[in-house]
C-alpha positions in Angstrom: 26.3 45.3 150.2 29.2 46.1 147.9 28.0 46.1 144.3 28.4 47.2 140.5 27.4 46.8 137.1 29.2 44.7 134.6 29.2 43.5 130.9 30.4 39.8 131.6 32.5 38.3 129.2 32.2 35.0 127.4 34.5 32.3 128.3 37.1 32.6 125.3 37.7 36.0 126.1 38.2 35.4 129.6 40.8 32.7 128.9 42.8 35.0 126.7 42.9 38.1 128.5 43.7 35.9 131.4 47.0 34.6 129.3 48.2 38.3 128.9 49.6 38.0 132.7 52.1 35.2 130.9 54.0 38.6 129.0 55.1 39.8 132.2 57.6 38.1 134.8 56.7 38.1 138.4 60.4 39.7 139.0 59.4 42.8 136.4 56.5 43.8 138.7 54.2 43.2 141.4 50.8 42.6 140.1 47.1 42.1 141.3 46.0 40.2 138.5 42.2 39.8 138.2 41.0 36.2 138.4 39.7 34.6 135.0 36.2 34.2 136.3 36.1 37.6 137.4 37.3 39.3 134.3 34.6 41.7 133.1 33.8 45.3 131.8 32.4 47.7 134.4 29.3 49.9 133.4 29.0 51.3 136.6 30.6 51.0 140.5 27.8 51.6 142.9 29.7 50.7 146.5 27.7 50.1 149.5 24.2 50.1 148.8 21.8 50.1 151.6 19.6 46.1 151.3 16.6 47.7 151.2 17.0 49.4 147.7 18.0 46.8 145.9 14.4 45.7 144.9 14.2 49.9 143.5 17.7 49.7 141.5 16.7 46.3 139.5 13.2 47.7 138.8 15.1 50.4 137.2 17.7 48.6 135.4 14.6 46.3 134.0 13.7 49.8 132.5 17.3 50.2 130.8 16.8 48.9 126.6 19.3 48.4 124.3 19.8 46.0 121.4 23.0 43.3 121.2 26.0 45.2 119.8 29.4 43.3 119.3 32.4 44.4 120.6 36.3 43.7 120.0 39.5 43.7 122.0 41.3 46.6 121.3 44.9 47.8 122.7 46.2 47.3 125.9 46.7 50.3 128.2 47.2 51.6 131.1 46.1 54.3 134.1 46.7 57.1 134.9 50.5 57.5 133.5 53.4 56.5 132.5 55.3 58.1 135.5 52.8 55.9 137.7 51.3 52.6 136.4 48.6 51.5 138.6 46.0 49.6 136.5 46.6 47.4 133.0 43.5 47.0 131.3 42.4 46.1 127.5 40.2 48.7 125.8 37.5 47.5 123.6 36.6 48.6 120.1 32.7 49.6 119.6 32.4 51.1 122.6 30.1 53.7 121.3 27.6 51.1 122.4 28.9 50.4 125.9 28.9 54.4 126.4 25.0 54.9 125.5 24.6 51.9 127.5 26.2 53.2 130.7 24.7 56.9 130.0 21.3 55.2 130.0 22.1 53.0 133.3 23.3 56.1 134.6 20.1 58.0 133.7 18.1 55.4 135.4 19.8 55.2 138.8 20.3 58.6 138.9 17.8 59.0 141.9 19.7 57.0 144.0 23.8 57.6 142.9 25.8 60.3 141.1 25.8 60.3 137.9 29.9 59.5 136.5 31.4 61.8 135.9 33.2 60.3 133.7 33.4 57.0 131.9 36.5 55.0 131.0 34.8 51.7 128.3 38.0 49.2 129.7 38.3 45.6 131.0 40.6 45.6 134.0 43.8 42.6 133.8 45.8 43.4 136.8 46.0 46.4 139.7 50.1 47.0 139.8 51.6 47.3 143.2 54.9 48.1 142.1 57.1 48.5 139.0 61.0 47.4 139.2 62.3 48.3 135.5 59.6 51.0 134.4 60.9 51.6 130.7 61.0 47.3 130.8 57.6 47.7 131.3 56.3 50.1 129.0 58.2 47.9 126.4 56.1 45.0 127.2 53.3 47.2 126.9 53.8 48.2 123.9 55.2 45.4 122.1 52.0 43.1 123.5 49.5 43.0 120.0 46.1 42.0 121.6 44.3 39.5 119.7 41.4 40.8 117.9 38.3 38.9 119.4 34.7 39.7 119.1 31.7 38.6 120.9 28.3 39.8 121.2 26.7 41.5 124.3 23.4 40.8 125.3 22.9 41.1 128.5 24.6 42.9 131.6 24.6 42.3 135.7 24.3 43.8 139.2 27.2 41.7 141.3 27.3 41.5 144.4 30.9 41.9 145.4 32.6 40.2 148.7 35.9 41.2 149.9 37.9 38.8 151.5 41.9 38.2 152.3 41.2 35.8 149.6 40.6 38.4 146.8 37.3 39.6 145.8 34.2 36.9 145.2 31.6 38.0 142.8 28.2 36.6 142.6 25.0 37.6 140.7 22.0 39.4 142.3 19.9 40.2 138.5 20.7 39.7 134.4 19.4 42.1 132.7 19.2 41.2 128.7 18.3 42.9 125.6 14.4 43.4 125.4 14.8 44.6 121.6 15.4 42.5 119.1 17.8 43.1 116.2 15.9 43.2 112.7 18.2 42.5 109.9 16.9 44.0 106.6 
């Protein structure tokens, strides 16, 4: 079973990230873009996990605290370079809390999958194939302003994902939310 741990977005922000993909022609570049249900933040890929743990990793995640934290769109980017584009993604401001979040995930599963070695806080838009007009593209890039949105995180999942010639299908096996509470003073 295929799987990973993800921050799911709220609906609004789906629907605007999902718009992004309206900046840049189909001629420009060949892109995977990710579907708007599936748009989310990845705290950790685990890959083929053997059924019979599964019962072992959401005990441990059930052990993983943390309080809601907000976070905002930030700039969008791209990896690894500018001589070879192969994922556009949208970072996220606040993502102090994201990183002691994963580190603690991390921590927790530790027994059963490397730990990261290291951890890039980014929300995934499109997986490029191919770039026609490079420099084009880097303009778009750049001249794209990312609207400013917040939302609150309160919980995170284990997905269960299913690859078919159709794209990938994502469906929950466990939420995990916030066990602290937020006490303002």
């Amino acid at each position: 079973m295929r799987l990973f741990i993800a921050i799911k977005l709220p609906g609004e922000a789906r629907d605007y990230l999902f718009t992004i993909k309206n900046n840049f022609s189909r001629d420009l570049a060949k892109v995977k873009w990710v579907g708007k249900k599936q748009i989310h933040l990845t705290l950790k890929f685990l890959g083929e996990v053997d059924e019979k743990i599964i019962k072992e990793i959401i005990s441990k995640l059930k052990e993983v605290e943390f309080k809601e934290f907000e976070l905002e769109l930030d700039d969008l980017g791209f990896f690894p370079n500018e001589d070879y584009i192969k994922v556009l993604w949208v970072g996220v401001k606040n993502f102090n809390k994201i990183i002691e979040l994963h580190d603690d995930i991390d921590e927790k599963l530790s027994k059963y999958f490397t730990k990261d070695r290291e951890f890039s806080c980014h929300i995934t838009l499109g997986r490029i194939k191919f770039v026609k007009d490079k420099k084009y593209f880097l303009d778009i890039i750049k001249k794209t302003k990312i609207e400013k949105l917040k939302f609150s995180v309160k919980s995170f999942s284990l997905i269960k994902s299913e690859l078919s010639k159709d794209g990938s299908k994502y469906i929950d096996i466990e939420n995990f939310y916030n066990k602290t509470k937020n006490i303002l003073i």
